[in-house]
C-alpha positions in Angstrom: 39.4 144.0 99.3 41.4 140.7 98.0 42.0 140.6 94.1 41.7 136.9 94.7 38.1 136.4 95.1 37.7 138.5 92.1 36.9 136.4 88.7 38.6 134.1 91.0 42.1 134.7 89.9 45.3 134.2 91.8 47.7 136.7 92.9 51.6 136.0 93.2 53.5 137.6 95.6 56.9 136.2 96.3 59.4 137.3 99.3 62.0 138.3 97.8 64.0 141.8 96.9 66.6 143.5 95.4 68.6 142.6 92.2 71.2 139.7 92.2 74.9 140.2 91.5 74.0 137.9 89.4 72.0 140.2 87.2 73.3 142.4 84.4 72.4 146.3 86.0 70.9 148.9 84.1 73.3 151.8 82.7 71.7 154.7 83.4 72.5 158.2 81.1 70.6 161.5 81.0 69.8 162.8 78.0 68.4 166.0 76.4 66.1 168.8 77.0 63.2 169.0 75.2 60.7 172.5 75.1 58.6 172.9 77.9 55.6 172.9 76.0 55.8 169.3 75.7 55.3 168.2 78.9 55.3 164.8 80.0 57.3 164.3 76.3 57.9 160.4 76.7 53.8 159.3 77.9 51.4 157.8 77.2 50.8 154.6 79.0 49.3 152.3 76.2 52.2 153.1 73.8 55.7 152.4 72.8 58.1 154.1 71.5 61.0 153.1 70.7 61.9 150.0 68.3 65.2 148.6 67.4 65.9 148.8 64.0 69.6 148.2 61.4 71.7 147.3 64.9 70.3 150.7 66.6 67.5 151.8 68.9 64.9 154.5 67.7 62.7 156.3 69.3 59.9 159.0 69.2 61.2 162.1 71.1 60.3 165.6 71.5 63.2 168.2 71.1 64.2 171.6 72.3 62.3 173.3 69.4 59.2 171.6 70.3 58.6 168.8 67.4 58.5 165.0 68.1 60.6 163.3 66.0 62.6 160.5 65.0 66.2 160.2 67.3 68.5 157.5 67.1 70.6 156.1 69.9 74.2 156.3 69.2 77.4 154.3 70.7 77.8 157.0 72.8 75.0 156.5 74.2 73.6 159.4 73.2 69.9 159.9 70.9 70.8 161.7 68.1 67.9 163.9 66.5 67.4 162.2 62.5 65.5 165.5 61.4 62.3 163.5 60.4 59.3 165.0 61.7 56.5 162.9 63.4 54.3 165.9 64.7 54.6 169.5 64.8 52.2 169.5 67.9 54.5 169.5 71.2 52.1 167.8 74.0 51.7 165.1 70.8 52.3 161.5 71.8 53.1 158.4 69.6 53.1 154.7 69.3 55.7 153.6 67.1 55.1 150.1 65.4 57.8 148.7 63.0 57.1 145.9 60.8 58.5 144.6 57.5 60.7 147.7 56.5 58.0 149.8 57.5 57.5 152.6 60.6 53.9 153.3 61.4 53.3 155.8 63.9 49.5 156.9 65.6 49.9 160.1 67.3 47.3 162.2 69.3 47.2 165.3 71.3 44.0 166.0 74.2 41.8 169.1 73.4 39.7 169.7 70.1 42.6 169.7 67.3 44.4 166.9 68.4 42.4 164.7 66.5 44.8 161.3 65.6 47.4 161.5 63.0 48.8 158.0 61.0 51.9 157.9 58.9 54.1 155.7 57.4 58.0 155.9 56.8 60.4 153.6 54.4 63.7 153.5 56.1 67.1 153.6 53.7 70.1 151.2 54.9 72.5 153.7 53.0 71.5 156.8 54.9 70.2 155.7 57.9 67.2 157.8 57.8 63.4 157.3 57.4 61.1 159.1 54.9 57.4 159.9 55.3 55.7 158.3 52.3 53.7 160.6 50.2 50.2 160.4 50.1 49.7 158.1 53.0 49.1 160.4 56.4 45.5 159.9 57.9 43.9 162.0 60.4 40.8 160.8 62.1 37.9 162.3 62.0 36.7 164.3 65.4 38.7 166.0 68.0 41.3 165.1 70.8 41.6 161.3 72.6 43.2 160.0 75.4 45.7 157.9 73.8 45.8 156.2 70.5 47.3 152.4 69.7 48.4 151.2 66.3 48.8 147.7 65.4 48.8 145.2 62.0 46.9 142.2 61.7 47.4 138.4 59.2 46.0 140.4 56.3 48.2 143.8 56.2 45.5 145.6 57.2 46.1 148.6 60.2 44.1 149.1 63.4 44.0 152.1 65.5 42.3 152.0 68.6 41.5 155.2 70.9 39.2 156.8 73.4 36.9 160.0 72.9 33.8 161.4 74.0 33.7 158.8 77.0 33.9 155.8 74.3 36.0 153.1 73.1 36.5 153.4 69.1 38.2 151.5 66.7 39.0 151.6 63.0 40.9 149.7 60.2 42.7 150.0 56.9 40.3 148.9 53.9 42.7 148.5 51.1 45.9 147.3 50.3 47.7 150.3 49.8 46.6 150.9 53.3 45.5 154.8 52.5 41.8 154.1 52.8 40.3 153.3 56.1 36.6 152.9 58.0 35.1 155.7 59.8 36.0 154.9 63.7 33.4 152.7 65.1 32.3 150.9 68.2 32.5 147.2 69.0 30.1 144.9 68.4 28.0 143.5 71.6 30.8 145.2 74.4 29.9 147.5 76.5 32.4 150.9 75.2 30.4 153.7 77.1 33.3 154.6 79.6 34.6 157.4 81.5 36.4 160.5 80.1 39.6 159.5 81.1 39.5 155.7 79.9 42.2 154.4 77.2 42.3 151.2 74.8 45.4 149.6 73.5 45.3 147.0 70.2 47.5 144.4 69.9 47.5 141.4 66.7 48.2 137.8 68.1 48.1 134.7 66.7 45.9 135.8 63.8 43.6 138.1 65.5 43.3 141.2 66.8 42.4 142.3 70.4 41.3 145.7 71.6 41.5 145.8 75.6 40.2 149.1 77.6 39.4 150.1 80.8 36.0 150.8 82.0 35.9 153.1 85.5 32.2 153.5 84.9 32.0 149.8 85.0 34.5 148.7 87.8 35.9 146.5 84.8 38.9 146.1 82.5 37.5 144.5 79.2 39.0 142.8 76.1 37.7 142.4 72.8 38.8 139.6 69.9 38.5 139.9 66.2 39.7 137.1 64.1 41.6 138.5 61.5 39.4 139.3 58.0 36.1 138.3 59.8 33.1 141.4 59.8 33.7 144.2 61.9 30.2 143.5 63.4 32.2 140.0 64.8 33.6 140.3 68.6 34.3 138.1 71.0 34.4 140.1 74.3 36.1 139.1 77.6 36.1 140.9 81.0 39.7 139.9 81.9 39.2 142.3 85.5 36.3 142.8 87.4 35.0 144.3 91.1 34.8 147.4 92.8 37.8 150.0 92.2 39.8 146.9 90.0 39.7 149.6 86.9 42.0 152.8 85.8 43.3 154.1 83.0 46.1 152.8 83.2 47.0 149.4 80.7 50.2 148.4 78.3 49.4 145.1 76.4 52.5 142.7 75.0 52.1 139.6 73.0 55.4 137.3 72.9 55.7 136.8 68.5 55.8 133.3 67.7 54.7 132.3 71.1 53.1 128.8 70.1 50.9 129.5 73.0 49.5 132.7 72.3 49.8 133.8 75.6 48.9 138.1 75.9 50.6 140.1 78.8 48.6 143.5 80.1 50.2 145.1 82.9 47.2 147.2 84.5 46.1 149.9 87.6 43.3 148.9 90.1 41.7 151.8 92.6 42.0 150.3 95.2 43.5 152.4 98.3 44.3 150.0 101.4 48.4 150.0 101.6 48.2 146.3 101.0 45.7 145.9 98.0 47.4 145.6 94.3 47.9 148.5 92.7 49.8 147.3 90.0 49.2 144.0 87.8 49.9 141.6 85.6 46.9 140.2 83.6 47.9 137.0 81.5 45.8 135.3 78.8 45.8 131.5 77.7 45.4 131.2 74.2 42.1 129.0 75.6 41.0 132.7 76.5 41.3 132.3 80.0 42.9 135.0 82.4 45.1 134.9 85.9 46.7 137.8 87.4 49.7 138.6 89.3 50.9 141.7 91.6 53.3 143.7 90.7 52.8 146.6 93.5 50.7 147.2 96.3 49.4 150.7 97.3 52.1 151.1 99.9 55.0 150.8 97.0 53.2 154.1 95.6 53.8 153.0 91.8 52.1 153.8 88.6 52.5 153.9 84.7 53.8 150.4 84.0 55.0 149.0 80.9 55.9 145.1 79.8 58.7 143.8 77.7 59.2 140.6 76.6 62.9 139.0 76.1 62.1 136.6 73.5 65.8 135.0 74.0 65.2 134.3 77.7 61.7 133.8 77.8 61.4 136.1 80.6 59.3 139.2 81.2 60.0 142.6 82.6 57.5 145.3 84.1 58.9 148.7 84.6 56.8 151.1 87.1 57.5 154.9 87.8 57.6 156.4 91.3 53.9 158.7 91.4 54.3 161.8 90.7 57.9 161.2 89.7 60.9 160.2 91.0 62.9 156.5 90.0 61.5 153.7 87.7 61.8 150.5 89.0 61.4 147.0 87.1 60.9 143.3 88.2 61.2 140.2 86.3 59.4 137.0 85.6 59.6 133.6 83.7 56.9 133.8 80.9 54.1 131.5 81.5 50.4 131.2 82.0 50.6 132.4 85.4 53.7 134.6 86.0 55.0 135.6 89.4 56.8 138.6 91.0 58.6 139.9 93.7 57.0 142.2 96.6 58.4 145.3 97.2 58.9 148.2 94.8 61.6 146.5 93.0 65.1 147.3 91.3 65.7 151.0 90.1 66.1 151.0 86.6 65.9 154.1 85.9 67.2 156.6 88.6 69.6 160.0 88.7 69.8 162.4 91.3 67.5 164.8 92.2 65.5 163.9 89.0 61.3 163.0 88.8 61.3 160.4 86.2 58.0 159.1 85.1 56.6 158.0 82.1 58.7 155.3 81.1 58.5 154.0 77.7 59.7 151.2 75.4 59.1 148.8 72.6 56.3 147.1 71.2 58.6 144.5 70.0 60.2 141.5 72.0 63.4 142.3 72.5 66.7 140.1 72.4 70.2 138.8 73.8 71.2 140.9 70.4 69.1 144.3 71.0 69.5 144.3 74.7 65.9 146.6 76.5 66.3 149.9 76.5 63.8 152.2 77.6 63.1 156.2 77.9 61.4 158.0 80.6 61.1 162.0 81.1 61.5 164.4 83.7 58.4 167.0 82.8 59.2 169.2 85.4 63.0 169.8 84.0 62.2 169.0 80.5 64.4 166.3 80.0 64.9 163.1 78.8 66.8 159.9 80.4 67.2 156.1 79.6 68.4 153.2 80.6 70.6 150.4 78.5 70.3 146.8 80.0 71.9 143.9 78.8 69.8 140.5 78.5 71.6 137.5 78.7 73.6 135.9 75.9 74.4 139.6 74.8 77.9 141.6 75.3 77.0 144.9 76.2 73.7 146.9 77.2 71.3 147.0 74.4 72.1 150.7 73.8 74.8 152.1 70.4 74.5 150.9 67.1 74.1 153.0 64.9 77.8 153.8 63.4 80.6 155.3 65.0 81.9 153.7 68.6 85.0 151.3 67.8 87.1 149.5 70.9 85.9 148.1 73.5 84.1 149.1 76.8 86.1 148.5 80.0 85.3 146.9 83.2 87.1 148.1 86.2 86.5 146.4 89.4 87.7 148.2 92.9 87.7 147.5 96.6 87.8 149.9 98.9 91.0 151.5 100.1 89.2 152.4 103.5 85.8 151.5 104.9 84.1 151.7 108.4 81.3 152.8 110.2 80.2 155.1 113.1 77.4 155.2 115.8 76.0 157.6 117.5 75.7 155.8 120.8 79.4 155.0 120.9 80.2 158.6 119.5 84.3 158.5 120.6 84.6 154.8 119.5 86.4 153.7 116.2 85.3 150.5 114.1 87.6 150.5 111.4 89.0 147.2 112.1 85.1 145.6 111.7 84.0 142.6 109.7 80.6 144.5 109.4 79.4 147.8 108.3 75.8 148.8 110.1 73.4 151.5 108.5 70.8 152.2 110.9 68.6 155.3 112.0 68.6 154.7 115.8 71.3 154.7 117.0 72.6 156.9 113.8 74.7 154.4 112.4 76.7 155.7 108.9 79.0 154.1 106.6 81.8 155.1 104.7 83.8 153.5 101.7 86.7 155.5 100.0 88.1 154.5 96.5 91.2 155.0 94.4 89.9 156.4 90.9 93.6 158.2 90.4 94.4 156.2 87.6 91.0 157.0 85.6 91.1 160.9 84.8 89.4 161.9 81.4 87.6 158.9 81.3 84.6 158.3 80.8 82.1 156.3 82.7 79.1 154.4 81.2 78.1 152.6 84.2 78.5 152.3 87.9 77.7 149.7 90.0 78.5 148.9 94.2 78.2 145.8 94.7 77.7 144.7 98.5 76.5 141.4 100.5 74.5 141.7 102.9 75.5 140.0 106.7 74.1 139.3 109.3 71.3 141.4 109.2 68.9 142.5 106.3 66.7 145.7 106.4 62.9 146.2 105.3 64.4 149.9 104.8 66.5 151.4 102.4 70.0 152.9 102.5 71.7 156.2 100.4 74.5 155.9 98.9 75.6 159.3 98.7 78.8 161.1 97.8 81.2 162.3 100.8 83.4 165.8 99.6 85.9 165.5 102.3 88.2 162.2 101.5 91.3 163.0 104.4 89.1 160.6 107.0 91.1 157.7 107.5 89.6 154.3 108.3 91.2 154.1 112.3 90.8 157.5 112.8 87.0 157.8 111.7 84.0 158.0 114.4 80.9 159.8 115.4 81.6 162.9 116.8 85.1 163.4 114.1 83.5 162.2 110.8 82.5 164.4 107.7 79.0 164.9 106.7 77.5 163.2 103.2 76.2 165.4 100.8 72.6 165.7 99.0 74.0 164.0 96.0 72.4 160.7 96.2 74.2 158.3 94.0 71.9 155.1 94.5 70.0 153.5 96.9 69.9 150.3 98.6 67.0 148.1 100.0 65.0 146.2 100.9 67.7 143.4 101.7 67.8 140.0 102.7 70.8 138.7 104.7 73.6 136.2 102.9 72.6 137.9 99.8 74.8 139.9 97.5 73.4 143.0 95.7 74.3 145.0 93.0 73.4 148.9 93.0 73.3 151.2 89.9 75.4 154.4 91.1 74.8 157.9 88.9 77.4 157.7 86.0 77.6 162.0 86.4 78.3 161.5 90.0 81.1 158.4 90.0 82.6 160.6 87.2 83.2 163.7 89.2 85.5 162.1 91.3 87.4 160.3 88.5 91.6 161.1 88.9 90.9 161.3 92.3 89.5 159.7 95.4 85.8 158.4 95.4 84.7 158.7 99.1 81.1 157.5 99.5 78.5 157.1 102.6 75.5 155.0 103.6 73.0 156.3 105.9 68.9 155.4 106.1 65.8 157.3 107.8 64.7 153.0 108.5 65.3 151.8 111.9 65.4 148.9 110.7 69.3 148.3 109.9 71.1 146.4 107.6 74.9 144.9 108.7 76.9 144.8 105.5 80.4 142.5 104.8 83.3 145.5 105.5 86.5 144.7 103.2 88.1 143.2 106.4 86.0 140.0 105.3 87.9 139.8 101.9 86.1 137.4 99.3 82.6 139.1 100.6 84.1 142.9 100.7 82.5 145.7 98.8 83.2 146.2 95.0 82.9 149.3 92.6 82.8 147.9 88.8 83.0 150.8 86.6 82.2 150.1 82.9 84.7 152.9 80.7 84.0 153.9 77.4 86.8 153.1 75.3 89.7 155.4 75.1 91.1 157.0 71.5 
């Protein structure tokens, strides 16, 4: 069914793909292992978890011994476990809030004892650590939920929003000192019976408070508003999201701070199963009250889990969606507005590595900056491990990530072309093309490329970021392309074809796709991978399982010709 004749809201679906050169590219890094008895360690998909903090990102991780607790991301680009203790129960997942020198933290675990926990930490400048205040924890009556939100209204006072018992509940803070609170209760005149796997998020806007949920009993997504200090018996509800199979459990809900609009974002799931029906969206509200949506994914992009941040420097907002059941997380962009737009296909990768199934992504409640840069988490709950990506916003100098202490000198950029590149097909098998202004990747005929580089001069470096950068000729691809690492680095670019040309290896290093022609495109490599081959030769090939192929600009072309920009971690 069409979205569009639903509530009678618009859907925007642009043609266009890929991430311009223009565009800073994520830094990818893998991170640590965490005990297997955590699970998916970075869900759920209401919450954030990370917030930026004294120059440095923080975040709620779980860790090989099987607590969450508070890490700090270092200049290395590493998260550095603080010590500080957010939950001693392993499958526990948080929602970090940090307001006014103050870290609040909801966690909730699913079964009978996993009842929701609330806490509040001071954080000292001089130490660079946070403390649990004394006397403040909370734990709500009743048993497990399916996620739990925290937010703070106008007043100072806390709301917590979860699900249990196929209902939405809510409760508040009753006294200054914010260690009292109301028994959880149910909204006012909305309909909160839902089904078991249902979850609400809170968010505090413009002097109110608003608890949005879905409802798969009721084919609806609905959003409730509170002004702030008014009686809890006083709701105004909205159904933002309504028709057949337009509701999952699936919802994360940003509001852009000291947006004189008062505009709300949700990114949401639908149901729906045909391969061109949303799957993924974008649901935006006026501050009239009024609600338009936007596509994000289809069915056929098979994406799930998203999550919104909002650059407050750039007015511009970014969705981040994880491959089902694992795999790479890809994100898209859009102006903030009343009605935003997207892009169709799947999107950029964001985050991405080799062999990895990385779902779950998280990140802040917060707007973030040209100063903070995004930076997200995601998990691999089949490894046990941890990775994130560092991207730089506009206006800033580096990728969001560090702070913290400790770094000094400055990142390098290193920009290569190839020393070599050509291409072979297998209907011309005995024919060379090293001399070619193009380079095809194709899957009938078998069409393969190859690009060599000189990393000689680079041993015991380190690498931060990779990035191949290509344009796109005379012919653009519906498809995507590996780029994937090639062992044997003798082929020469004359002496290359079909039947005398080495194989590529399993390690993927990035992908390209879908393309457009005349169009340049930047593609996040693996750091781990480029690195391998650093004080030696970096010998790379393209190949696709699309018959639909994609001509790229060889370095015969010159101005057009592949790059490799490496970004080093400064030496000393």
């Amino acid at each position: 069914m069409s979205i569009a004749t639903v509530l009678g809201l618009t859907l925007a679906l642009l043609t266009v793909s890929g991430t311009p050169a223009s565009a800073a590219t994520p830094a990818v890094y893998r991170d640590h292992v965490y005990a297997s008895s955590a699970g998916a360690a970075s869900a759920d998909k209401p919450q954030s978890k990370l917030w930026f903090n004294d120059g440095a990102w923080w975040a709620l991780m779980a860790n090989a011994a099987g607590t969450v607790n508070i890490f700090t991301l270092q200049a290395d680009h590493t998260w550095r476990d603080t010590g500080t203790l957010v939950d001693n129960r392993a499958k526990s997942t948080g929602d970090a809030l940090w307001v006014d020198g103050s870290l609040y933290v909801a966690t909730r675990t699913a079964g009978s004892s996993g009842a929701v926990r609330v806490y509040r930490y001071t954080y000292s400048t001089s130490t660079r650590t946070y403390t649990r205040v004394p006397g403040f924890a909370f734990t709500a009556p009743g048993g497990g939920t399916e996620s739990a939100t925290v937010d703070r209204d106008s007043t100072g006072a806390l709301w917590v929003t979860f699900t249990r018992g196929s209902a939405v509940w809510v409760m508040h803070t009753t006294s200054s000192s914010l260690t009292t609170w109301t028994a959880p209760f149910r909204i006012s005149g909305a309909d909160t019976s839902v089904s078991s796997d249902d979850i609400s998020a809170v968010i505090a806007f413009n002097g109110k408070i608003g608890v949005m949920w879905s409802d798969q009993a009721s084919n609806a997504i609905r959003f409730a508003v509170h002004t702030d200090g008014a009686p809890d018996t006083s709701w105004t509800v909205e159904t933002p999201l309504a028709g057949t199979q337009l509701a999952d459990d699936h919802l994360n809900i940003k509001s852009l701070q000291g947006d004189d609009n008062g505009r709300i974002y949700a990114a949401v799931k639908t149901s729906l199963t045909a391969p061109t029906d949303p799957i993924l969206l974008v649901l935006t509200r006026t501050a009239a009250g009024s609600w338009s949506a936007a596509t994000t994914a289809t069915v056929a992009d098979k994406l799930t889990r998203p999550q919104v941040a909002l650059d407050k420097t750039n007015k511009v907002m970014y969705v981040m969606q994880s491959t089902e059941s694992g795999g790479t997380v890809y994100y898209k962009s859009s102006p903030l507005g009343d009605r935003p737009s997207f892009s169709s296909g799947k999107g950029a990768p964001f985050i991405a590595w080799p062999n990895a199934k990385i779902n779950n992504v998280s990140t802040t409640k917060d707007p973030v900056t040209a100063a903070t840069g995004l930076v997200a988490i995601a998990s691999d709950e089949f490894a046990h491990r941890y990775y994130h990506a560092e991207l730089a916003l506009d206006g800033s100098s580096g990728g969001g990530g560090g702070g913290g202490g400790g770094g000094g000198g400055t990142e390098e950029t290193v920009t290569l072309v190839p020393t070599a590149d050509t291409y072979a097909v297998s209907d011309a098998a005995g024919t060379n093309f090293g001399t070619s202004a193009l380079l095809g990747v194709d899957a009938s005929p078998v069409t393969v490329s190859y690009l060599k580089f000189d990393l000689s001069a680079y041993a015991g470096r380190t690498v931060n970021s990779a990035t191949l950068q290509v344009r796109v000729s005379t012919s653009g691809s519906k498809g995507r392309q590996n780029i994937a690492l090639v062992l044997d680095d003798t082929w020469t670019e004359t002496g290359i074809t079909y039947t005398a040309r080495p194989p590529l290896t399993s390690t993927v290093l990035g992908t390209l796709g879908p393309t457009s022609v005349n169009t340049t495109y930047s593609v996040p490599l693996a750091p781990a991978g480029v690195a391998s081959q650093l004080g030696e030769t970096l010998s790379v090939g393209l190949d696709s399982a699309s018959t639909d192929g994609v001509d790229l600009a060889s370095r015969e072309i010159g101005s057009t010709a592949p790059q490799l920009i490496l970004k080093l971690a400064p030496t000393g």
